[in-house]
C-alpha positions in Angstrom: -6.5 -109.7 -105.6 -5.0 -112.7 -104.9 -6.5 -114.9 -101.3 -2.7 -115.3 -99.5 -2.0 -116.9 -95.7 0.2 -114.6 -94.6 1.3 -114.6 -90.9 1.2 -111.0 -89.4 3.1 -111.2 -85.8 0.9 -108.3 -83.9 2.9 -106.9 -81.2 1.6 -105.3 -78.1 3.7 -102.7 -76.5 3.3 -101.4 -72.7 5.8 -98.6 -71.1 7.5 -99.5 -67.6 6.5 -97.4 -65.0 9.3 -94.8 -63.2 9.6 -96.1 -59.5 10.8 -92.5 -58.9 7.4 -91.0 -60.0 5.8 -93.9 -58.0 7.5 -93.1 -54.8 6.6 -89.3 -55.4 3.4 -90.0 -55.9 2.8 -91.9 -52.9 4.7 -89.9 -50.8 2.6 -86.9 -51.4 -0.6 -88.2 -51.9 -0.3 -91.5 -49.6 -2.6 -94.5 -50.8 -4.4 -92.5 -53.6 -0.5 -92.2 -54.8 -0.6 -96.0 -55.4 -2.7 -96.4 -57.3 -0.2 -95.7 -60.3 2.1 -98.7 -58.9 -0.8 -101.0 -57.6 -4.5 -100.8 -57.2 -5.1 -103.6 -54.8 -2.6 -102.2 -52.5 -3.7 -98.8 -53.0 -7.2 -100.3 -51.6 -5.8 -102.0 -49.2 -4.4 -99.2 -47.9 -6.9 -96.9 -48.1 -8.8 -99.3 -45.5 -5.8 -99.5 -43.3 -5.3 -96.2 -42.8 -9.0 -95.2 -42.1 -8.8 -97.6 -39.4 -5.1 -96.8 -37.9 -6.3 -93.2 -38.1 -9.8 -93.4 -36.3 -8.0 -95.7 -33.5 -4.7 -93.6 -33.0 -6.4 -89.8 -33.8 -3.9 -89.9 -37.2 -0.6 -90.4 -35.1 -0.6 -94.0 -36.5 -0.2 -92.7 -40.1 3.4 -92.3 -39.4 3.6 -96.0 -39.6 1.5 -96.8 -42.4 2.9 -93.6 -44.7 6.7 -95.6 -45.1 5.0 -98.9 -45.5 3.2 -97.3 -48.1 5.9 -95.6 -49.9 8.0 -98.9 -50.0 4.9 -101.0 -51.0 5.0 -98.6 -54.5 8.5 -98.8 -54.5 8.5 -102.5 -54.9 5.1 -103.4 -56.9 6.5 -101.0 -59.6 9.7 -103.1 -59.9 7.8 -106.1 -59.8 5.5 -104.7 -62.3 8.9 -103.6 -64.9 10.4 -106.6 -64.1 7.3 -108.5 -65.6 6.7 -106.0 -68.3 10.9 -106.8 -69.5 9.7 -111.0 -69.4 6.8 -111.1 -71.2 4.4 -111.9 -68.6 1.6 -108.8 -69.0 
């Protein structure tokens, strides 16, 4: 067996995420939904809302549930658009 340099090019393949299933998700399930798109957001959520829906008996949710939904919406594009340059 003969002691060759060979260059192997080792390439790491991710899938993009569906904004569609994102928005689903979120929609139904609210911050735990984000977590597929973004976990810091889906944290930072999570905290928002217990505090919106203490102070405003859960009325304020239907503020924070759109935000939400177009939060995912957009860290899941930002996410594909990174995946398609080479930057994860």
């Amino acid at each position: 067996m003969a002691n060759t340099n060979e260059n192997v090019n080792v390439v790491v393949t991710k899938s993009p995420k569906s904004v569609g299933i994102s928005i689903a998700l979120t929609l139904f399930f609210g911050p735990l939904g984000m977590f597929y798109s973004t976990i810091l957001g889906a944290i930072i959520m999570i905290i928002v809302d217990i505090v919106v829906g203490i102070f405003t008996l859960g009325f304020g949710l239907i503020i924070t549930w759109p935000i939400q939904v177009i939060w995912a919406a957009i860290a899941t594009s930002m996410y594909n658009k990174k995946l398609m340059k080479g930057q994860l």
